[in-house]
N, CA, C, O and CB atoms as a CASP TS submission, in Angstrom:
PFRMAT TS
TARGET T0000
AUTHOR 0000-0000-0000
METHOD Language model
MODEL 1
PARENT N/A
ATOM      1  N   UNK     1       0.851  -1.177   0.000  1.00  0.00           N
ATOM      2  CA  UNK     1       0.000   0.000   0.000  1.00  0.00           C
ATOM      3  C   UNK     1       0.898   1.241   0.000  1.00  0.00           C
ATOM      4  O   UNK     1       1.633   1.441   0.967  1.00  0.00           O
ATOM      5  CB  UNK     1      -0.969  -0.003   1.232  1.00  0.00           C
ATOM      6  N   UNK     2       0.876   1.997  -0.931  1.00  0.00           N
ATOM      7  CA  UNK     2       1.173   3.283  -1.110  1.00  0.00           C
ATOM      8  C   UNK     2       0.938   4.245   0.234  1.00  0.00           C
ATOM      9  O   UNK     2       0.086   3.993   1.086  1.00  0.00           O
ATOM     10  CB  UNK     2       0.362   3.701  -2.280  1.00  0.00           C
ATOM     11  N   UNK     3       1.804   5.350   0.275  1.00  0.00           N
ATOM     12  CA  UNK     3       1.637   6.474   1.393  1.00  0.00           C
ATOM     13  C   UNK     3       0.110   6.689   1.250  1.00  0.00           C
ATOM     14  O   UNK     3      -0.778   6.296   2.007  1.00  0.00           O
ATOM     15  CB  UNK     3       2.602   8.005   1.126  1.00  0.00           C
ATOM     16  N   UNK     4      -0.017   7.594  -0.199  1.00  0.00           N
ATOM     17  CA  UNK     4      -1.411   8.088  -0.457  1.00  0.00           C
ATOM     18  C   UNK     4      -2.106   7.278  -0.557  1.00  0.00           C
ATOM     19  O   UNK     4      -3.118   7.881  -0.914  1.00  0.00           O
ATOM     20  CB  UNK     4      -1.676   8.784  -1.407  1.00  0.00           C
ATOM     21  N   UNK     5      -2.497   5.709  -0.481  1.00  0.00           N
ATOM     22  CA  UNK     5      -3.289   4.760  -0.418  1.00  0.00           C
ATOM     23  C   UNK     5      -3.695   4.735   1.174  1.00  0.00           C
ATOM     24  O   UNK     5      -4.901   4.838   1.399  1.00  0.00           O
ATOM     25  CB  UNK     5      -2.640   3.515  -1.030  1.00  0.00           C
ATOM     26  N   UNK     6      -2.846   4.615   2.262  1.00  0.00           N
ATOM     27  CA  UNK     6      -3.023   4.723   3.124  1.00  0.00           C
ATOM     28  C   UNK     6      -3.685   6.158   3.697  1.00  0.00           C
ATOM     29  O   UNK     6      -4.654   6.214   4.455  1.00  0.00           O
ATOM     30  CB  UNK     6      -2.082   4.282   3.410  1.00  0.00           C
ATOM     31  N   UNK     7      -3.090   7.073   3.270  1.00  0.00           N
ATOM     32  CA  UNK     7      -3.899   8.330   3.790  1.00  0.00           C
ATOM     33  C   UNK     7      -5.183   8.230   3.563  1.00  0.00           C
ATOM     34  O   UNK     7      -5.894   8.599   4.498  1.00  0.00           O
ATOM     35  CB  UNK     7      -3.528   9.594   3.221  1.00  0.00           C
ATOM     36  N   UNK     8      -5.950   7.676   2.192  1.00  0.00           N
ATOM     37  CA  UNK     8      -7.076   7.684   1.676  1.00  0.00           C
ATOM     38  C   UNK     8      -7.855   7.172   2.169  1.00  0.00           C
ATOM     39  O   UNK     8      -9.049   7.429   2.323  1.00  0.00           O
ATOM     40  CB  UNK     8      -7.143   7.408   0.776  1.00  0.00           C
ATOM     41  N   UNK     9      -6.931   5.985   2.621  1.00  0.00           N
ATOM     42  CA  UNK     9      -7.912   4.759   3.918  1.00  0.00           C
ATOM     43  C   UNK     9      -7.975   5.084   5.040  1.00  0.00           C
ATOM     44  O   UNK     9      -8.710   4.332   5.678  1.00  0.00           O
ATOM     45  CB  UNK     9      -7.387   3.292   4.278  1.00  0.00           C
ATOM     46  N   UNK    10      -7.411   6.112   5.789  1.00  0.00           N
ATOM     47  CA  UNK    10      -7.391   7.128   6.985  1.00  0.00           C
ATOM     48  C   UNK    10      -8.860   7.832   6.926  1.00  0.00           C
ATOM     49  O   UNK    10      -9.873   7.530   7.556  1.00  0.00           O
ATOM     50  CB  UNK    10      -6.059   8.348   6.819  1.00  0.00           C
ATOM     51  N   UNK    11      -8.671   8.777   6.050  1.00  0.00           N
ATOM     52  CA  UNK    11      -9.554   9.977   5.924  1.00  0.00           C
ATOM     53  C   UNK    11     -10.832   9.166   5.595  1.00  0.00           C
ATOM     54  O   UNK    11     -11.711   9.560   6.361  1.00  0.00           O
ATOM     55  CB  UNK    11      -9.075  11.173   4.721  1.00  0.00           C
ATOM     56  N   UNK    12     -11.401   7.989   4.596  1.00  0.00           N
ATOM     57  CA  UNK    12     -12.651   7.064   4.785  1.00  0.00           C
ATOM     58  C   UNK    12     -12.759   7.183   6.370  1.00  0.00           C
ATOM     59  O   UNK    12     -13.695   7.682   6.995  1.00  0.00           O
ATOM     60  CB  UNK    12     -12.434   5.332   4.181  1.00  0.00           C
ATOM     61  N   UNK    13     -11.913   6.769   6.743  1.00  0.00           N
ATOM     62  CA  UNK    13     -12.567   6.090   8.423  1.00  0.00           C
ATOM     63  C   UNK    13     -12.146   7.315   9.078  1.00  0.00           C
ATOM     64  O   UNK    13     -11.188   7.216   9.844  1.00  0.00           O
ATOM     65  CB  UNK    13     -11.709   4.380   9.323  1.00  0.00           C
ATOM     66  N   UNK    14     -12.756   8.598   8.898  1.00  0.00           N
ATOM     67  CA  UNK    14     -12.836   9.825   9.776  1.00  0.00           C
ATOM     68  C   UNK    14     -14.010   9.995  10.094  1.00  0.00           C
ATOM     69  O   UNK    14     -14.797  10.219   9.174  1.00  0.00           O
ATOM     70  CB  UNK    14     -12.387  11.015   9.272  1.00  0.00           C
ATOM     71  N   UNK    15     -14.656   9.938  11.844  1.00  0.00           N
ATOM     72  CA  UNK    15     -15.489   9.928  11.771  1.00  0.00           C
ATOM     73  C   UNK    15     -16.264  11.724  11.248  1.00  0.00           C
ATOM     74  O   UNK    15     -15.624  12.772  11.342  1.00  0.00           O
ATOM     75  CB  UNK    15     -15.623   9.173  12.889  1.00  0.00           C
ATOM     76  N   UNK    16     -17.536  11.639  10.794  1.00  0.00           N
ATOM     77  CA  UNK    16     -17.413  13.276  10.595  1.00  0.00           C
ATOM     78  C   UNK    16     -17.171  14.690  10.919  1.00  0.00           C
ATOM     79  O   UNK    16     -16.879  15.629  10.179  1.00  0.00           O
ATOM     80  CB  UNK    16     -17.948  13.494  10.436  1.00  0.00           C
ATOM     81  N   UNK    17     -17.373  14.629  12.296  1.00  0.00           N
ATOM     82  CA  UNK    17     -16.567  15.718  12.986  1.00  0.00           C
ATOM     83  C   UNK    17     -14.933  16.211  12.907  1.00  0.00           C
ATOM     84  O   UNK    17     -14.285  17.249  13.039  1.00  0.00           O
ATOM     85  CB  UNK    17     -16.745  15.376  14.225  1.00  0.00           C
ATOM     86  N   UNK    18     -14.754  15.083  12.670  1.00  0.00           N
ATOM     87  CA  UNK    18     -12.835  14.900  12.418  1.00  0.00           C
ATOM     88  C   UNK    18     -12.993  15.626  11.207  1.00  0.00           C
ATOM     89  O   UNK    18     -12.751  16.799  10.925  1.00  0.00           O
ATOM     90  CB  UNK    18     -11.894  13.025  12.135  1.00  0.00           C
ATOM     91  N   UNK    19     -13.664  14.236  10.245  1.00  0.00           N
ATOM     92  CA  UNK    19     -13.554  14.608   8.746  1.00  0.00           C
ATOM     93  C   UNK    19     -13.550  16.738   8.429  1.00  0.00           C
ATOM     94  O   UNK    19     -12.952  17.587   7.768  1.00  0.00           O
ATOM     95  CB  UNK    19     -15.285  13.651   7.930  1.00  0.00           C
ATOM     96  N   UNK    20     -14.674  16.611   9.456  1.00  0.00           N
ATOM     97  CA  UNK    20     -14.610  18.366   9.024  1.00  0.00           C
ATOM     98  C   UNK    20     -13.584  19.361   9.384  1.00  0.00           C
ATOM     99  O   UNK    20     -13.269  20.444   8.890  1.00  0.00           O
ATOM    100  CB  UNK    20     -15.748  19.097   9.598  1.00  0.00           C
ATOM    101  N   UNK    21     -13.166  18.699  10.359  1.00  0.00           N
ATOM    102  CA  UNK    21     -12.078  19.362  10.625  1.00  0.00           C
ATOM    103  C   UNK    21     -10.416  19.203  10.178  1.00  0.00           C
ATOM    104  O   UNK    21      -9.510  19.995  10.438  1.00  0.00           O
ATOM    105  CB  UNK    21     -12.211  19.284  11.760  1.00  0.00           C
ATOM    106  N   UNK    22     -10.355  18.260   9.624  1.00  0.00           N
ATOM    107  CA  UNK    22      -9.361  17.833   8.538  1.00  0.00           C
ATOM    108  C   UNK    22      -9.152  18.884   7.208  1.00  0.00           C
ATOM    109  O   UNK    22      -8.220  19.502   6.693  1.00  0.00           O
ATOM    110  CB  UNK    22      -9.906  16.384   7.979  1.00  0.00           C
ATOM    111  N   UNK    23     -10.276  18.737   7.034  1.00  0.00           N
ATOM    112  CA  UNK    23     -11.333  19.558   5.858  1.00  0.00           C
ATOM    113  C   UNK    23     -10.222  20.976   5.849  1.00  0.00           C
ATOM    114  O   UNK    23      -9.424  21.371   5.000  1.00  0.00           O
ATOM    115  CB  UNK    23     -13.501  20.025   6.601  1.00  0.00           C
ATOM    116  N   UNK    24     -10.628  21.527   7.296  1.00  0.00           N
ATOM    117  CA  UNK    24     -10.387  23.262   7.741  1.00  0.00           C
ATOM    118  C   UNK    24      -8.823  23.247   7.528  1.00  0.00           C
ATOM    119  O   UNK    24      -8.181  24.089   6.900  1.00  0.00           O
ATOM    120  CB  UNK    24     -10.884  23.821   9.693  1.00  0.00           C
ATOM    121  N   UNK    25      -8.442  22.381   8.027  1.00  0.00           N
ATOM    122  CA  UNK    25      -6.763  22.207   7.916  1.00  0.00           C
ATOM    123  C   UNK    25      -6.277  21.380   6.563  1.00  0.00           C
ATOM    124  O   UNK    25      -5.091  21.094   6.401  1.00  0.00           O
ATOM    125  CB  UNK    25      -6.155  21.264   9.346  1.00  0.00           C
ATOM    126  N   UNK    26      -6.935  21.152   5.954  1.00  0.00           N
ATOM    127  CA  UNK    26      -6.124  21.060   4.662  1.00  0.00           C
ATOM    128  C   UNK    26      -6.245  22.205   3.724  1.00  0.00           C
ATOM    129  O   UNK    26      -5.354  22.685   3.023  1.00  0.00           O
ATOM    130  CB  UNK    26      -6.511  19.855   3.900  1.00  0.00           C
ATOM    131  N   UNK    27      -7.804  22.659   3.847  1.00  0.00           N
ATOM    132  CA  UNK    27      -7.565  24.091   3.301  1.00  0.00           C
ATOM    133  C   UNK    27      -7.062  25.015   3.377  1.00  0.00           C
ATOM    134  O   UNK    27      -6.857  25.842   2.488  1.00  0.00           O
ATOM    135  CB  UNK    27      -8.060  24.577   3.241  1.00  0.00           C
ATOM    136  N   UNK    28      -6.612  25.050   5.059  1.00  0.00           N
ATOM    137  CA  UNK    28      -5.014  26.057   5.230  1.00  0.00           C
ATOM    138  C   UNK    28      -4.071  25.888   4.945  1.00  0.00           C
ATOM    139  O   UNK    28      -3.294  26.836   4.836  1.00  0.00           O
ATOM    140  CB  UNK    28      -4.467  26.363   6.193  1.00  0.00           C
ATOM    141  N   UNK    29      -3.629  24.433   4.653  1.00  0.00           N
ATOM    142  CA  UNK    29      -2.476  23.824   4.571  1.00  0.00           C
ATOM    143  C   UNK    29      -2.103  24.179   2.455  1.00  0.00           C
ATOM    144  O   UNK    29      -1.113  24.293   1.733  1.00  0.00           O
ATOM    145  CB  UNK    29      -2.791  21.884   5.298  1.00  0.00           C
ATOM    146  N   UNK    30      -3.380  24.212   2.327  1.00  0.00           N
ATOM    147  CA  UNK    30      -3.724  24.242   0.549  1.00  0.00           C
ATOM    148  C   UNK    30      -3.068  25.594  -0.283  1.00  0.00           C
ATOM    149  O   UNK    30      -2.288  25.595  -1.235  1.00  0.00           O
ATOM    150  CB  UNK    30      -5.661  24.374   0.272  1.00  0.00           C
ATOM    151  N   UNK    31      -3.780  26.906   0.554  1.00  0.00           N
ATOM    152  CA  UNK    31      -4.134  27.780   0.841  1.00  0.00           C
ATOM    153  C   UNK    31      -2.285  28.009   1.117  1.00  0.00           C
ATOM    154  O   UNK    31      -1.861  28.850   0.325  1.00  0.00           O
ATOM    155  CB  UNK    31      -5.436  27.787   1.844  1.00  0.00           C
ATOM    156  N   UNK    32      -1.536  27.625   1.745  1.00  0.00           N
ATOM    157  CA  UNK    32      -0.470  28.363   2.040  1.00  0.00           C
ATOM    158  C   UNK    32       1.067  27.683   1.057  1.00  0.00           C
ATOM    159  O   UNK    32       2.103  28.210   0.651  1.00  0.00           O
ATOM    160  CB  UNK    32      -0.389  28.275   3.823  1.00  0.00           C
ATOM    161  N   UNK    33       0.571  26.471   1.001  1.00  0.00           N
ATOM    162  CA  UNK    33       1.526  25.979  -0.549  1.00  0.00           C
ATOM    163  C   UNK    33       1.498  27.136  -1.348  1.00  0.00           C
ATOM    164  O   UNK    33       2.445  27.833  -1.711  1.00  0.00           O
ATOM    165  CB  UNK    33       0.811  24.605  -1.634  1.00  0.00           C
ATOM    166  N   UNK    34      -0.411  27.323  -1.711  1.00  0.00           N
ATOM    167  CA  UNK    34      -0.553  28.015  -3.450  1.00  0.00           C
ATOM    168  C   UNK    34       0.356  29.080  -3.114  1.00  0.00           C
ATOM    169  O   UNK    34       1.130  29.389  -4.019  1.00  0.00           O
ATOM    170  CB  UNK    34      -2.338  28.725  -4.165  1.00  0.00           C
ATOM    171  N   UNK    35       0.485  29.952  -1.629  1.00  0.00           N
ATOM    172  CA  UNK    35       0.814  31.557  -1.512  1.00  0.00           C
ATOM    173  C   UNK    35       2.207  31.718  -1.483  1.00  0.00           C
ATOM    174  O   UNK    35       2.833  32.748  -1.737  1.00  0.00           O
ATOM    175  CB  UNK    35       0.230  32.293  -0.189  1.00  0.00           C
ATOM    176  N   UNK    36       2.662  30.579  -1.141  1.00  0.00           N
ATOM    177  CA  UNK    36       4.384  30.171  -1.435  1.00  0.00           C
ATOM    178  C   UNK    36       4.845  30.044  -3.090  1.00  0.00           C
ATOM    179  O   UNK    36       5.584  30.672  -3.848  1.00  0.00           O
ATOM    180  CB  UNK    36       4.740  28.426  -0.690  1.00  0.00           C
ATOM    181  N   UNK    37       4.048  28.975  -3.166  1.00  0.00           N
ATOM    182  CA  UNK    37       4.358  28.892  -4.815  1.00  0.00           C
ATOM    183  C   UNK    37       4.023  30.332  -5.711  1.00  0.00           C
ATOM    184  O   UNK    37       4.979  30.627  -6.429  1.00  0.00           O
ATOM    185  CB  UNK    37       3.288  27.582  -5.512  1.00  0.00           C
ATOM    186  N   UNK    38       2.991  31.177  -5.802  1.00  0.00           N
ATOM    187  CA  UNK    38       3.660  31.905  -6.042  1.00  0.00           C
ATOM    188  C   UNK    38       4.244  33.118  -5.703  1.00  0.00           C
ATOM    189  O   UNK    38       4.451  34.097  -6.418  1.00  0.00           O
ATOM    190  CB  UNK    38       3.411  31.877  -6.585  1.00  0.00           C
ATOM    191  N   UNK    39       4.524  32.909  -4.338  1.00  0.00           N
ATOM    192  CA  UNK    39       5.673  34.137  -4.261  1.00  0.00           C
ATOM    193  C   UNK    39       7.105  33.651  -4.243  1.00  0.00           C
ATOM    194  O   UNK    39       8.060  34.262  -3.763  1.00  0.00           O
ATOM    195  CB  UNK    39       5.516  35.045  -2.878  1.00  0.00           C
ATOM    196  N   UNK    40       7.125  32.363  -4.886  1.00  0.00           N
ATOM    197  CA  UNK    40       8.771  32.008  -5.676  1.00  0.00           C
ATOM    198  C   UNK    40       8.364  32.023  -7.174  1.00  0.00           C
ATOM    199  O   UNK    40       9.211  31.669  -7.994  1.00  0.00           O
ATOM    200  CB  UNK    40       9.608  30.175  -5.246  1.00  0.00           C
ATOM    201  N   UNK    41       7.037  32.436  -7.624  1.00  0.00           N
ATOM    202  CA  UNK    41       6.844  32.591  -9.026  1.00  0.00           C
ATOM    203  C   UNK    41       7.001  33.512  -9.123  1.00  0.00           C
ATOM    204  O   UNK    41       7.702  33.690 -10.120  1.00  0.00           O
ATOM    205  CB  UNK    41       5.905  32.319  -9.652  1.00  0.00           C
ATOM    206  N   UNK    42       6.722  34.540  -8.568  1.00  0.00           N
ATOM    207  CA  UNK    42       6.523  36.061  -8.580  1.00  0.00           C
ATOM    208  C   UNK    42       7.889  36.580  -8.234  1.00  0.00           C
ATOM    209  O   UNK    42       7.981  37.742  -8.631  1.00  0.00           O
ATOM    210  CB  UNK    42       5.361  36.613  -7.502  1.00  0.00           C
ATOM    211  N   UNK    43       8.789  36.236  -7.752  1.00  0.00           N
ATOM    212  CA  UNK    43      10.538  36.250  -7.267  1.00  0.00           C
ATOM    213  C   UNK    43      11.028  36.408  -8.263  1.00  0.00           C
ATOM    214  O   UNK    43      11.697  37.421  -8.469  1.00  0.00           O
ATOM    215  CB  UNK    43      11.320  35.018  -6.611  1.00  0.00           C
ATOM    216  N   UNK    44      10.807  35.231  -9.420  1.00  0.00           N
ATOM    217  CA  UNK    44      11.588  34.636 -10.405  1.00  0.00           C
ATOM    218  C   UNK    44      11.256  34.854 -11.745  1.00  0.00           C
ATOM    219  O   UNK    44      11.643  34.363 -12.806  1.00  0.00           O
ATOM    220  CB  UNK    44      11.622  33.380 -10.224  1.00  0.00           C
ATOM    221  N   UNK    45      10.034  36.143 -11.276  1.00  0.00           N
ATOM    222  CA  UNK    45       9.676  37.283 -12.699  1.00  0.00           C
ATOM    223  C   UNK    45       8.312  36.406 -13.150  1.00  0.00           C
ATOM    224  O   UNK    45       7.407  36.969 -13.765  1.00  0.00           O
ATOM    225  CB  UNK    45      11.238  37.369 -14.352  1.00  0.00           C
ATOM    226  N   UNK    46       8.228  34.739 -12.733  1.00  0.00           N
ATOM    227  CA  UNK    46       7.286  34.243 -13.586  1.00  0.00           C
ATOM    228  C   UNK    46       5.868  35.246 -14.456  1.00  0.00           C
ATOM    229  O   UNK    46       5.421  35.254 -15.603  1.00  0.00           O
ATOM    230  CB  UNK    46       6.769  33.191 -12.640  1.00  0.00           C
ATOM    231  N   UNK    47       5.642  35.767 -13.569  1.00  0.00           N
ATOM    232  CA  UNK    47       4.633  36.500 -13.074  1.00  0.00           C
ATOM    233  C   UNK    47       4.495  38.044 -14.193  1.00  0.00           C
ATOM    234  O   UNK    47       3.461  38.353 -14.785  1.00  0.00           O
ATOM    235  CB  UNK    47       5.059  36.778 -11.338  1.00  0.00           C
ATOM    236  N   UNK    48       5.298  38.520 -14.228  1.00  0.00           N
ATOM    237  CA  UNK    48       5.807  39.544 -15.044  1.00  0.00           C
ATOM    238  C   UNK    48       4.710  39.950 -16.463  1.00  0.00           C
ATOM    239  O   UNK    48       3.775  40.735 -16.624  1.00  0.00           O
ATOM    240  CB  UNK    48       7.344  38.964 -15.516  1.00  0.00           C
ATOM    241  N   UNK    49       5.051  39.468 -16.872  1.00  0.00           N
ATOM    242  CA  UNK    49       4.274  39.208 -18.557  1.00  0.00           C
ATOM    243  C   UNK    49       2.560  39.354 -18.341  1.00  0.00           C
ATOM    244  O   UNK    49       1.743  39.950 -19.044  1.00  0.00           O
ATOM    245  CB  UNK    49       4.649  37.201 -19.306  1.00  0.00           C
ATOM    246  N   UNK    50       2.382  38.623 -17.176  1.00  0.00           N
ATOM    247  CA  UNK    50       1.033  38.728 -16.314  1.00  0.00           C
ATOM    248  C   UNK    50       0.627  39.840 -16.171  1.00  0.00           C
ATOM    249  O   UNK    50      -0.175  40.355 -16.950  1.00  0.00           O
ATOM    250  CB  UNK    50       1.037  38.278 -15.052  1.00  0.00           C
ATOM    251  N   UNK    51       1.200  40.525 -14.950  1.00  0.00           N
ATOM    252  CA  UNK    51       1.446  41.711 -14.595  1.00  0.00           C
ATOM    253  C   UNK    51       1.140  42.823 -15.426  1.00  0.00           C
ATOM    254  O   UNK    51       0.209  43.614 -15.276  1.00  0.00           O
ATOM    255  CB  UNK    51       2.556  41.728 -14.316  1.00  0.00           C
ATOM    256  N   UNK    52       2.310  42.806 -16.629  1.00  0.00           N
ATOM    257  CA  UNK    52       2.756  43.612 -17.425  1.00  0.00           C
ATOM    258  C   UNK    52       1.177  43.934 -18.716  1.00  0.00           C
ATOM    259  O   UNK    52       0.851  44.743 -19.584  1.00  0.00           O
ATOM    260  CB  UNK    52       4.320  42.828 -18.005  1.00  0.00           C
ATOM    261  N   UNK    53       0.855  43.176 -18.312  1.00  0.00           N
ATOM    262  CA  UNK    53      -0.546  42.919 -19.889  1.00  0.00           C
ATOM    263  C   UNK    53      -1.699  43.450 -19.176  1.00  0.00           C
ATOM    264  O   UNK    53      -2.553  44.142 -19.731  1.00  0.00           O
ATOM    265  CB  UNK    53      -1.101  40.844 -20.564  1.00  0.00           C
ATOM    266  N   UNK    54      -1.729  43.058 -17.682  1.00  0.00           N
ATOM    267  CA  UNK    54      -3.217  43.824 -17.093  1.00  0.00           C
ATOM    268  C   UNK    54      -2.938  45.304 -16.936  1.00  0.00           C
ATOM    269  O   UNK    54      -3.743  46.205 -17.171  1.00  0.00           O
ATOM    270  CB  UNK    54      -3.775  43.228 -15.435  1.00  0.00           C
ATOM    271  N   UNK    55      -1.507  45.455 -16.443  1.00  0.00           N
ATOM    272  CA  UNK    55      -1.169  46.952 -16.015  1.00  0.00           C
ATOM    273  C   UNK    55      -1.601  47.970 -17.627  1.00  0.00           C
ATOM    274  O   UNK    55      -2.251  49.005 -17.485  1.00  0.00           O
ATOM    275  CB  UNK    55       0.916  47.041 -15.478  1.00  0.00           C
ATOM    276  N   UNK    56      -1.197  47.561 -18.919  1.00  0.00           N
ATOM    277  CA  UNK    56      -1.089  47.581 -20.524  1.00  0.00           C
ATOM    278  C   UNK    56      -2.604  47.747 -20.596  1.00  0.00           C
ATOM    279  O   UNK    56      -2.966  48.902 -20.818  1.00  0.00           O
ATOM    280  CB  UNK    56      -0.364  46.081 -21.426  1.00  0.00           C
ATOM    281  N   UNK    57      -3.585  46.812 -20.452  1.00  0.00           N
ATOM    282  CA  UNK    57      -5.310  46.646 -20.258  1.00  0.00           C
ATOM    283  C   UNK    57      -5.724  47.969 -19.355  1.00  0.00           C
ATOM    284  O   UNK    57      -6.469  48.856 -19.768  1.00  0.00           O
ATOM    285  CB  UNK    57      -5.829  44.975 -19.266  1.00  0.00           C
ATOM    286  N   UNK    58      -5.207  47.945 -18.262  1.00  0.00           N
ATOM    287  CA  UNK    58      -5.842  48.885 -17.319  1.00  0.00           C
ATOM    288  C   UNK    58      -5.358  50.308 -17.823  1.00  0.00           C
ATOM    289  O   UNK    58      -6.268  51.132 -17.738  1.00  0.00           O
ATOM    290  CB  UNK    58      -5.405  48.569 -15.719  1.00  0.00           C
ATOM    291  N   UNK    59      -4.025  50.883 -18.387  1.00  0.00           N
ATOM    292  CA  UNK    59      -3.853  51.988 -19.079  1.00  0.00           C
ATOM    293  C   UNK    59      -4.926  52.310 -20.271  1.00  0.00           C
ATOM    294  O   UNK    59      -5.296  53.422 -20.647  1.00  0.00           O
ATOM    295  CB  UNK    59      -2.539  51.890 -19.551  1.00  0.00           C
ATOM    296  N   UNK    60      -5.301  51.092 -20.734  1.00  0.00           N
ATOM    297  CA  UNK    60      -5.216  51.555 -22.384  1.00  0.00           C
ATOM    298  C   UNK    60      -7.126  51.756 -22.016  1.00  0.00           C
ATOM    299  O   UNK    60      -7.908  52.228 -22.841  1.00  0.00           O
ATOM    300  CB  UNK    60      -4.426  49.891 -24.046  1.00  0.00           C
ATOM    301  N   UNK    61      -7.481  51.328 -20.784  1.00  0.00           N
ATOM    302  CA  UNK    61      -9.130  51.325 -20.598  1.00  0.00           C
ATOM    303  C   UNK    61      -9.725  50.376 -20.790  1.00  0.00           C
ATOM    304  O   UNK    61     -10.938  50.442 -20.592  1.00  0.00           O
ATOM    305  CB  UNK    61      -9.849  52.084 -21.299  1.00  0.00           C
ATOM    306  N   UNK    62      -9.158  49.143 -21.236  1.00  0.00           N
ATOM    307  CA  UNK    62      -9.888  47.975 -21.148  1.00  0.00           C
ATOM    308  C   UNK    62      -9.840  47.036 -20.044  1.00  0.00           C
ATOM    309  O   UNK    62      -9.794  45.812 -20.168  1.00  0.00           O
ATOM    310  CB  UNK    62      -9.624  47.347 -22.128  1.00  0.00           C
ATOM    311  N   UNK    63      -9.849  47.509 -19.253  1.00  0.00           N
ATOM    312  CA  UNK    63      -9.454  46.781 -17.917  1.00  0.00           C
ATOM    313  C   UNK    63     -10.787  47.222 -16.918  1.00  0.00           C
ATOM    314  O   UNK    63     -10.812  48.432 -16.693  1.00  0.00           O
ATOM    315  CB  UNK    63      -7.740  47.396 -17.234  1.00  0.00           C
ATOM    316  N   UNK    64     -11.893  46.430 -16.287  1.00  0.00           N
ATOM    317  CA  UNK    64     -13.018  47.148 -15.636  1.00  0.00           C
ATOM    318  C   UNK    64     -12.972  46.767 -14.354  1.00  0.00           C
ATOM    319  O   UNK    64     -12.152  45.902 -14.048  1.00  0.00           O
ATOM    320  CB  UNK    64     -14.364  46.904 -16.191  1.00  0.00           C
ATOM    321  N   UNK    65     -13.805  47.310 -13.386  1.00  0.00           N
ATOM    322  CA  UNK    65     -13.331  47.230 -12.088  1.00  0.00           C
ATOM    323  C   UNK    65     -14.299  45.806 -11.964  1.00  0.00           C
ATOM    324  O   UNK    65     -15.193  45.462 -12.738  1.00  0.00           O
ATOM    325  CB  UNK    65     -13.609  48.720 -10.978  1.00  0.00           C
ATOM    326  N   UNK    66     -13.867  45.177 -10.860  1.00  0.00           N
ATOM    327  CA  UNK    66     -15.076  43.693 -10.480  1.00  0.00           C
ATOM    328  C   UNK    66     -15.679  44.256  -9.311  1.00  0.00           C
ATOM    329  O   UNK    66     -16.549  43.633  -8.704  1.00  0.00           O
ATOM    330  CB  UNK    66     -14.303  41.855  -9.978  1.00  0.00           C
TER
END
């Protein structure tokens, strides 16, 4: 059995209160990878070209507020 085979067979047998609260903490846990990843994307310029095209949109007036 695999790591992630076993985790999978963990989290089945959570009873639901757990389960929900697993839930809360993986979404923080989720939640703080994505904000890492990219602020070593955003470090390493990934990001740039991104940046650079909305900032280009928002000058030129095609850019609207949400």
């Amino acid at each position: 059995m695999t790591s992630i085979q076993a985790i999978e067979q963990a989290v089945q047998q959570l009873p639901a209160h757990e389960l929900a609260e697993f839930r809360r903490w993986f979404a923080q846990f989720d939640e703080a990878v994505w904000d890492a990843q990219i602020e070593v994307d955003a470090d390493a310029g990934k990001l740039d070209a991104l940046a650079a095209e909305a900032l280009a949109e928002y000058h030129n007036g095609a850019a609207r507020e949400l």
